[in-house]
FIFI-574862 format. One record per residue (C-alpha): x, y, z; residue in one letter; residue number from 1. Coordinates in steps of 0.1 Angstrom, whole numbers, always signed. Example, Ala and Ser with C-alpha at 12.3 -4.5 7.8 and 13.67 -1.06 7.14 Angstrom:
# FIFI-574862
x, y, z, aa, i
+123, -45, +78, A, 1
+137, -11, +71, S, 2
***
This chain:
# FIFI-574862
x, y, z, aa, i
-116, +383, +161, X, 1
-101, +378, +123, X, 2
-123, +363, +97, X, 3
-109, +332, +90, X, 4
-105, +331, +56, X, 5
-75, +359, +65, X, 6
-61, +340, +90, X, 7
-24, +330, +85, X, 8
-14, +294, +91, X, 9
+22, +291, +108, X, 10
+39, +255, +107, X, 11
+68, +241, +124, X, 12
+75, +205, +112, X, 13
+101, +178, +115, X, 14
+104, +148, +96, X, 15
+119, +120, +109, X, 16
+126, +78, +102, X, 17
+112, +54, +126, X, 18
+137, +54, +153, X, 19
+133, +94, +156, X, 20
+166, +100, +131, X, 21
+158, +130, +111, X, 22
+154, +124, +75, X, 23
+173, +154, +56, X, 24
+161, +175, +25, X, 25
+129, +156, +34, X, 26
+104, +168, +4, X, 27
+70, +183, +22, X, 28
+41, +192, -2, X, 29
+14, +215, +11, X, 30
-21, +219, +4, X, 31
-38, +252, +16, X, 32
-76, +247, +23, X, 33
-77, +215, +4, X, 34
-108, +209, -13, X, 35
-113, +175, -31, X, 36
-138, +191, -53, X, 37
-117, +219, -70, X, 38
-91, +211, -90, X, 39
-59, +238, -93, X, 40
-58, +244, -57, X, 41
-28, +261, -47, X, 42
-1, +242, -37, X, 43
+34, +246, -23, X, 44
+66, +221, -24, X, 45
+94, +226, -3, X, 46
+124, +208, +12, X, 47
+128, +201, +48, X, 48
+172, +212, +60, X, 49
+196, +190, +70, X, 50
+177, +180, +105, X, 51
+144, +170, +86, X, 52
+132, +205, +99, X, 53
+113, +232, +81, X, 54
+85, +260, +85, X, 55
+55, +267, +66, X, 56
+38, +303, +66, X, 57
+7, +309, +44, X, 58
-19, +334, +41, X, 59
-59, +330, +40, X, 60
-54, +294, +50, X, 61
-74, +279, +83, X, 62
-63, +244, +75, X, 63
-34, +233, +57, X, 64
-29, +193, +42, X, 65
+7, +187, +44, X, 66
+27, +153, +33, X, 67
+63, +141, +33, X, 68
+83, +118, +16, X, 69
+115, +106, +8, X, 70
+138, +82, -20, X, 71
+145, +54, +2, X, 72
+115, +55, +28, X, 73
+83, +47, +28, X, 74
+52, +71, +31, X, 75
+26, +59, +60, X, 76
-1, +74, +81, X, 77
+21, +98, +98, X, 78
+40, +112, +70, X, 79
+8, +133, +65, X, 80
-19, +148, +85, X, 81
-41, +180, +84, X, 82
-39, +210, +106, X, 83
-61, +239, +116, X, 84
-53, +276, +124, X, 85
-89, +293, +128, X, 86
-101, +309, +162, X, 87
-135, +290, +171, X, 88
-160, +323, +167, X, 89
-166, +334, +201, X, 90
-206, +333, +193, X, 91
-201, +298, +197, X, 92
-219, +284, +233, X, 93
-190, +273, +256, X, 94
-206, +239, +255, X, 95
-201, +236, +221, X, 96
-167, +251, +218, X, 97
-155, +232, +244, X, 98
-158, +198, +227, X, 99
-141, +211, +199, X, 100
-104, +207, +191, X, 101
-85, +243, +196, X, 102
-65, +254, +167, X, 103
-29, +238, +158, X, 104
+0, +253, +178, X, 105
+34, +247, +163, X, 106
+70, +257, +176, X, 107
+105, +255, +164, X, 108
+110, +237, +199, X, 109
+79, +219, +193, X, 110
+70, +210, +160, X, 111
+44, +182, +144, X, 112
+62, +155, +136, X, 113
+58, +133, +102, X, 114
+73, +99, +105, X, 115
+89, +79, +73, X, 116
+100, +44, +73, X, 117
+135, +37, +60, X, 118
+135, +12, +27, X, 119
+158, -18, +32, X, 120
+179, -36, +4, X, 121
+166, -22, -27, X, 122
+176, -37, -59, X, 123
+162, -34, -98, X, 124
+124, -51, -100, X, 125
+105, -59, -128, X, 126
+66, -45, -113, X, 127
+34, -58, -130, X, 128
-4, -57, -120, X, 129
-30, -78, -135, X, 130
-64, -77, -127, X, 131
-99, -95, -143, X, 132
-123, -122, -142, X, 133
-113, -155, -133, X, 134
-115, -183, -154, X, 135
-110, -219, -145, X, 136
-71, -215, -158, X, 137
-52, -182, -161, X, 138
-14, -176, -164, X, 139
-1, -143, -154, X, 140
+34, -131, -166, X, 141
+59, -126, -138, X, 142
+91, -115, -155, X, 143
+108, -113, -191, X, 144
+109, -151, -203, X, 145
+91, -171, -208, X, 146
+95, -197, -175, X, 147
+88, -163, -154, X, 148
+49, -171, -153, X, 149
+28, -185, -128, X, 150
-5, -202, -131, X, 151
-37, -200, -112, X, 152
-67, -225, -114, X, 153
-101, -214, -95, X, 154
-127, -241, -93, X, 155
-162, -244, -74, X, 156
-183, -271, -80, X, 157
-213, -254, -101, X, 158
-238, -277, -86, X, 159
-226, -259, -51, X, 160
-231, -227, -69, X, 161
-267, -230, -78, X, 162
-275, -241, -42, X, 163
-253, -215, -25, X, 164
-275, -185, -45, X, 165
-307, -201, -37, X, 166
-295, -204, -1, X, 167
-277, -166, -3, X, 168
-242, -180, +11, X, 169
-207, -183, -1, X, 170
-200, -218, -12, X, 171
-165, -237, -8, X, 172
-141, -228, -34, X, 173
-104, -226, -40, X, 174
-73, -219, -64, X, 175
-44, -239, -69, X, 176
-12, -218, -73, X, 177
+15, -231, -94, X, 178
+51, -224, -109, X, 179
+59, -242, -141, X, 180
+95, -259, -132, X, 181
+95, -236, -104, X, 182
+83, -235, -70, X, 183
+61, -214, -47, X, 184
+60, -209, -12, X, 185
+28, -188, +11, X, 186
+46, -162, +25, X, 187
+35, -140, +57, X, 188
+20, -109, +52, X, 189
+44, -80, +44, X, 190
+55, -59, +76, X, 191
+72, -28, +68, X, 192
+91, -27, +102, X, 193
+105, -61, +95, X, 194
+131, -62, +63, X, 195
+137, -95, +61, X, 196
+98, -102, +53, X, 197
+106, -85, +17, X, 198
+134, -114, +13, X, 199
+122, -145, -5, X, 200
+139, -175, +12, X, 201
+158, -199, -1, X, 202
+140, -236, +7, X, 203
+104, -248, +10, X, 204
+90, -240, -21, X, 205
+63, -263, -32, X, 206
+51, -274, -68, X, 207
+18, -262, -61, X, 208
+1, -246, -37, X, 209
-41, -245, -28, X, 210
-54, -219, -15, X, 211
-89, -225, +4, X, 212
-123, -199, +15, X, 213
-132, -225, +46, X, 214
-123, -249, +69, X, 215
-137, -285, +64, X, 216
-162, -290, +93, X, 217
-198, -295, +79, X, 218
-208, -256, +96, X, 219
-174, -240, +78, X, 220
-181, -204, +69, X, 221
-166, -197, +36, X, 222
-148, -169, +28, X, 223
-158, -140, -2, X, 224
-122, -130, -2, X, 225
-90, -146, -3, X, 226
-55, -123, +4, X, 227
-29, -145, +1, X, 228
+9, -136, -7, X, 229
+34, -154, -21, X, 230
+73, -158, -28, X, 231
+81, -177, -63, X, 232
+111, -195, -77, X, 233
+117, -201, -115, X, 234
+134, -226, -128, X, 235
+161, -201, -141, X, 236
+166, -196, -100, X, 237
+155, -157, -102, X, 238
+127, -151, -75, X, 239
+100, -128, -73, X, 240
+72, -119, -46, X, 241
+35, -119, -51, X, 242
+4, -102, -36, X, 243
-28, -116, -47, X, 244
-66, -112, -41, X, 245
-92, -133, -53, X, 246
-129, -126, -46, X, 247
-158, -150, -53, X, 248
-188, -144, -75, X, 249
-216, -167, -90, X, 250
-209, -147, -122, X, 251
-179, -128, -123, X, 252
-154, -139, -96, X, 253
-124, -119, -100, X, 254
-86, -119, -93, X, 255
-58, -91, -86, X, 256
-23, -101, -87, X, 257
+4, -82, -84, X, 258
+39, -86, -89, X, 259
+76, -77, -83, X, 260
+101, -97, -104, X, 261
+141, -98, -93, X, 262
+158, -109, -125, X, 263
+191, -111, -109, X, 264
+186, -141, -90, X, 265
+190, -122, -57, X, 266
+160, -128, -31, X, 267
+157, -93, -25, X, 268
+119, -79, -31, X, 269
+118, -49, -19, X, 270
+103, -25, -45, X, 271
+116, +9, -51, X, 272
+100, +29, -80, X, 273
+134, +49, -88, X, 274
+148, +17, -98, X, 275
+117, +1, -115, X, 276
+123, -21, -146, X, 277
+108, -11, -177, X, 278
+85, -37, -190, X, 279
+94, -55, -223, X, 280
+76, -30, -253, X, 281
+55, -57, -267, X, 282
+35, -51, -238, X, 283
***
């Protein structure tokens, strides 16, 4: 049997969308033996043909790590995986080498597959990401002027606090979400199969919006960790889209919101980093 650090890794691959359409000149990246702990590890970048196909052929590699991905589509768990090419030793019990997985066999008739989703309506967004400690009022800059903000107050009753740690539990707490002359609306989580969740609509915004860790009843178990996303309107009529996290702490509660700002006063929220809008310099 060959040692395996000279055996030869073979790879047919396809990449594809996700209704099975092949996704052309495809770029495939491909790690041999990847090792988190070394930097410089080889590395080899190809493009996939006109079908999404394309073959891989290295030497001294027993696994390979290899990703896709494409302008227009998004990367996910199956635009990546890792293989392996080594022979188990044959010193290996059969028991043993019978629960484990046999090497990766690829054909040009049957080759792994790496699935990308296809982006939707893609327009020009402003992108921002603020993190820190929250205090009882912070604003966080959405867009360019100054009407593009949106402000957050967190409160918890310090009282409840000083109990809650004594007791070792989460008290009740919230934060109240609001637009200055704008409006903003809770929005369902982003799904990546459905488009139309990246589109802001056009009604039902509200002037403020609270956000709660716990229902009411006197047994309510309050939540750390709040996820909440958002759609915003300013009073200029551009619209933006908001993903947030808040986490509660006696001492140091913190907040993470990001952002993706349409200046152009189309709902469209779909972020694409080729056509990312450089923020203002000043910042």
């Amino acid at each position: 049997m060959a040692r395996i650090d000279s055996t030869e890794a073979l790879l047919y691959g396809k990449v594809v969308d996700e209704q099975g359409a092949p996704v052309p000149e495809a770029l495939v990246v491909c790690l041999p033996n990847p090792d988190p702990w070394i930097s410089g590890s080889r590395r080899t970048e190809l493009k996939a043909d006109a079908e999404g196909a394309f073959m891989i052929r290295e030497k001294n590699s027993p696994t390979l790590h290899i990703s896709t991905s494409a302008p227009g589509y998004y990367t996910g768990e199956k635009s990546s995986d890792i293989f392996s090419f080594a022979d188990l030793p044959e010193s290996l019990p059969a028991s043993i080498r019978k629960e484990m997985p046999p090497p990766d066999r690829t054909t040009l008739s049957a080759p792994a597959v790496f699935i990308l989703r296809r982006m939707g309506n893609r327009e020009p967004l402003m992108a921002r990401s603020k993190s820190g400690v929250m205090t009882e009022t912070q604003e966080y800059q959405i867009g360019s002027g100054k009407s593009h903000r949106v402000d957050v107050r967190y409160h918890v009753d310090p009282e409840v606090v000083r109990e809650s740690e004594r007791e070792g539990v989460v008290p009740a707490w919230r934060v109240d979400i609001s637009v200055p002359g704008g409006g903003v609306l809770l929005a369902r989580k982003v799904d990546f199969a459905d488009l139309s969740s990246f589109t802001a609509p056009e009604s039902g915004y509200e002037p403020v919006i609270r956000i709660t860790n716990g229902g009411e009843t006197e047994n309510a178990v309050f939540k750390r960790d709040l996820e909440p996303e958002f759609f915003v309107r300013f009073s200029d009529g551009t619209f933006a889209r908001l993903e947030t996290r808040f986490s509660y702490s006696a001492k140091r509660p913190f907040a993470v919101v990001r952002s993706w700002f349409n200046p152009s006063g189309s709902r469209a929220t779909e972020f694409d980093p080729t056509l990312q809008i450089d923020l203002p310099e000043e910042e």
